[in-house]
C-alpha positions in Angstrom: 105.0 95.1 170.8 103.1 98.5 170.4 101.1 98.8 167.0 100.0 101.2 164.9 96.4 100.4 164.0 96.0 97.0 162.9 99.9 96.7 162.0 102.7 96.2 164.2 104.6 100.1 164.6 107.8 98.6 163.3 106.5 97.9 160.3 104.7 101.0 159.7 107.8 103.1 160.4 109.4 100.9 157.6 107.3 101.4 155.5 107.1 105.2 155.8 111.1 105.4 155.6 110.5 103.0 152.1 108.0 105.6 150.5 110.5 108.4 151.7 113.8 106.7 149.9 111.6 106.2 146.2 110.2 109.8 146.3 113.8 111.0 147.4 115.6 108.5 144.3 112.6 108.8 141.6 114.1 109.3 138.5 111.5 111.0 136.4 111.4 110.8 132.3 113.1 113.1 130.1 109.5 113.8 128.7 108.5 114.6 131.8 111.1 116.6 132.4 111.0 119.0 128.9 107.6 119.7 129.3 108.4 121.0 132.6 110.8 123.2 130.9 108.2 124.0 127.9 105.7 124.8 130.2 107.8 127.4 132.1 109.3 128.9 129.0 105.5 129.6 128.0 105.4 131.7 130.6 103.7 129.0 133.2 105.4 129.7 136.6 107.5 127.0 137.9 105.1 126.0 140.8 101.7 125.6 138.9 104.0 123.4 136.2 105.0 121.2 138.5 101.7 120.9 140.3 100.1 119.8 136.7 102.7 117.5 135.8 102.5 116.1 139.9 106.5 117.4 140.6 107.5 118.7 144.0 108.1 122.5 143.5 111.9 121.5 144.9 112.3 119.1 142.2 110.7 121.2 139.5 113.0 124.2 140.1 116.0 121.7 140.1 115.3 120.9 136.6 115.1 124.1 135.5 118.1 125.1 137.0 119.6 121.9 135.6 118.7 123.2 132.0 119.2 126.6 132.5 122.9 125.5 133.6 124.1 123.1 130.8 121.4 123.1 128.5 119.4 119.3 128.7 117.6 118.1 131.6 119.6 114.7 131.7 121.3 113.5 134.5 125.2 114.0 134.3 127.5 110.6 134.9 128.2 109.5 137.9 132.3 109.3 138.7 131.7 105.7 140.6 134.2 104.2 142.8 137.9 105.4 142.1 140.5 102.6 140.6 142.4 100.9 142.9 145.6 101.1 141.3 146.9 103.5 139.1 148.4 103.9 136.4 152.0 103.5 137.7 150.9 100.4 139.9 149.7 98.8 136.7 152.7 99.1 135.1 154.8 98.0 138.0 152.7 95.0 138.1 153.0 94.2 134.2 156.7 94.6 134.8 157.1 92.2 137.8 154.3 89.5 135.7 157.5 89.6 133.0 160.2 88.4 135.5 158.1 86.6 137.5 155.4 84.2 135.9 155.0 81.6 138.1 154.4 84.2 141.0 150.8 83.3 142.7 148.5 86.8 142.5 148.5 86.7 146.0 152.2 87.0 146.4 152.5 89.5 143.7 150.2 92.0 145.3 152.2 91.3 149.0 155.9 91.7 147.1 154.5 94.9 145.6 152.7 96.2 148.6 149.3 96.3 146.4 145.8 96.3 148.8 144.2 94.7 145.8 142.4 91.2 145.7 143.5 88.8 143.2 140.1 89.7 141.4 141.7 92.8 140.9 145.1 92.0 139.8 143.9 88.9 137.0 141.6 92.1 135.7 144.8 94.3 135.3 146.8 91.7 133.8 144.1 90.4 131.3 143.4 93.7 129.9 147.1 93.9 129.1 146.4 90.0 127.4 147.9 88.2 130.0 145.6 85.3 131.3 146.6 83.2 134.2 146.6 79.3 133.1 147.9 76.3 133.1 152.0 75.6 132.3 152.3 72.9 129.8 154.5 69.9 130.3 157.4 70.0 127.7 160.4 67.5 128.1 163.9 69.2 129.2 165.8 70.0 126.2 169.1 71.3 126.4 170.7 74.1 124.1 172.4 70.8 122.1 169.0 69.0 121.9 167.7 72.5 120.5 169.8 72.7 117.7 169.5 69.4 116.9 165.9 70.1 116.4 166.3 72.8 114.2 168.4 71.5 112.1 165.8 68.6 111.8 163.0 70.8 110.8 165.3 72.8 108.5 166.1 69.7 106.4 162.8 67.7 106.1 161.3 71.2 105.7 160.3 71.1 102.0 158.2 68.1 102.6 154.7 68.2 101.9 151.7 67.5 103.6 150.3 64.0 101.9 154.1 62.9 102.2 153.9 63.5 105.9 151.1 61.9 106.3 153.0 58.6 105.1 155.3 58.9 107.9 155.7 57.0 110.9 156.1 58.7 114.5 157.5 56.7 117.3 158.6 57.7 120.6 160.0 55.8 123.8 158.9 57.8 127.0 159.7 56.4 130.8 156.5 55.5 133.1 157.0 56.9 136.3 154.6 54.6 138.3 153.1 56.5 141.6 153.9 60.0 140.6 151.0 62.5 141.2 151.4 65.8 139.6 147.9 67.1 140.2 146.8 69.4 142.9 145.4 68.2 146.1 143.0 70.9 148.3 142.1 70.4 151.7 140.3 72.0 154.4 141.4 73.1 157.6 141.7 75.4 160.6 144.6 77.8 160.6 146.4 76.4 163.4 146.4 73.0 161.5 148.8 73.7 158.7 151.6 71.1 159.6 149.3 68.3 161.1 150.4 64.9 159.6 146.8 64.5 158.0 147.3 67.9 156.2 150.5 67.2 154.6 151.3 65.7 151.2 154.8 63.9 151.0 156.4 64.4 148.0 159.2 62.2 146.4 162.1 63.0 144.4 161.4 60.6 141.8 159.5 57.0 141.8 161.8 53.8 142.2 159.6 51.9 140.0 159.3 53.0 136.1 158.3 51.6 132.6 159.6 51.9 129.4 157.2 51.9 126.7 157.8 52.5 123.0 154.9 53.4 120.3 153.9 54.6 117.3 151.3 56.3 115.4 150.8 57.1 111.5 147.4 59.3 110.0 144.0 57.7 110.4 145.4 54.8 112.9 147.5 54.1 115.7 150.9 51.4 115.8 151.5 48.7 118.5 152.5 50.0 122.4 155.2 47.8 123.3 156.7 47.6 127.4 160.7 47.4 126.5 162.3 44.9 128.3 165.6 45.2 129.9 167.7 44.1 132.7 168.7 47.4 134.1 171.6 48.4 136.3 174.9 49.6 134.9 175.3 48.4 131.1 172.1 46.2 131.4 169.9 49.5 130.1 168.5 49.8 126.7 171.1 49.8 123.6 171.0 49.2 120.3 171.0 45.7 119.9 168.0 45.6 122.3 166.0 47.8 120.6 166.4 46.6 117.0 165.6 43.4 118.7 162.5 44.2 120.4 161.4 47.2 117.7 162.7 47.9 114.7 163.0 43.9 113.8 159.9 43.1 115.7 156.6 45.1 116.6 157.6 48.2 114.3 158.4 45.7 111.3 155.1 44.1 111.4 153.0 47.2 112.0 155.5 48.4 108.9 154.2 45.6 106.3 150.3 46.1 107.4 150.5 50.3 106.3 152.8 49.5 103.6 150.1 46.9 101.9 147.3 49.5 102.8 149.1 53.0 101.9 151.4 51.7 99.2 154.2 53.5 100.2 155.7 54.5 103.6 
């Protein structure tokens, strides 16, 4: 390798170019800059200015062209990178969000023919106050169940809160046992998608399943109780079961322990 002196010539020639790109880019102060423009307006000429205030004669009569132009020395914004999308795509993409929530960003901007990341599109949508997160798990209600519902909330509706808290809330939910609903990642090649060790199987529902009642009441929690039935056609739960098993067993003792503690239930 040749060198320059003591240095290696590489290095010196990066160097140079370094000095080069911060005298080309230096920003210099606005002070700087108005006493430039004082200076001149004294009747100093532009060159022996900038030689006492150590400004290229180039640069100096830039800045007095700059003010002479638009009246301040100070640099004017810069435009930056132009938007992606505009305005037309944004509301195309708010549009298709509506109909189609559950649509992956990816496969929104592909459908719409968008050369956008999804960085891109989750910043459009969340400055129109959508925010991409989680679904929450609700239990299927038909349109019967739904009035049902209402009509329940329309009737205990003048209740108040300290009487609510005196109420007992039970629920019997099924177990699925072996059902995964979470998200598994992996990592592969491309070419690997459908290799046995890259697949999930996925089940319709799981043969074996639990069915648990329980309660809960402010400031505690009632009994959780595995119901117990023989299954099969006419051997699942009924009523005689469940007044067996509940109301006249677990829910009646946990009943008599609030009742002696609250007074009234």
């Amino acid at each position: 390798m040749k060198s320059f002196g003591s240095a290696p010539l590489n290095i010196f020639i990066l160097a140079c170019c370094n000095d080069t790109l911060k005298t080309l880019c230096r920003q210099h102060s606005p002070a700087t800059k108005y006493r430039l423009v004082g200076s001149v307006e004294a009747g100093e000429s532009v060159s022996r200015a900038a030689t006492h205030l150590g400004l290229s004669d180039s640069m100096a009569r830039d800045i007095i062209k700059k003010f002479q132009r638009q009246g301040n020395t100070e640099n004017a914004q810069c435009s930056g990178h132009p938007p992606k999308l505009t305005d037309a795509d944004k509301r195309h993409l708010i549009r298709t969000v509506r109909k189609q929530c559950r649509t992956p960003f990816a496969e929104l901007g592909n459908q719409l023919g968008l050369d956008v990341t999804n960085t891109t599109i989750r910043n459009v949508l969340k400055g129109a106050g959508y925010h991409h997160c989680v679904a929450r798990r609700m239990t299927f209600l038909t349109q019967r169940h739904r009035k049902a519902h209402m009509s329940w909330a329309r009737l205990y509706r003048p209740l108040t809160c300290q009487q609510w808290l005196k109420v007992i809330w039970s629920d019997e939910p099924y177990i699925y046992l072996g059902d995964d609903h979470g998200c598994i990642f992996i990592t592969r090649h491309a070419d690997e998608e459908f290799l046995n060790e890259c697949l999930v199987p996925t089940f319709k529902q799981s043969p074996i399943h639990v069915m648990v009642w329980a309660c809960i009441m402010e400031g505690r929690k009632g009994p959780l109780l595995a119901l117990e039935y023989p299954g099969g056609r006419g051997g699942g739960m009924n009523t005689a079961r469940y007044c067996e098993q509940v109301l006249d067993g677990v829910l009646k003792d946990f009943y008599g322990k609030v009742k002696q503690e609250h007074g009234c239930v």
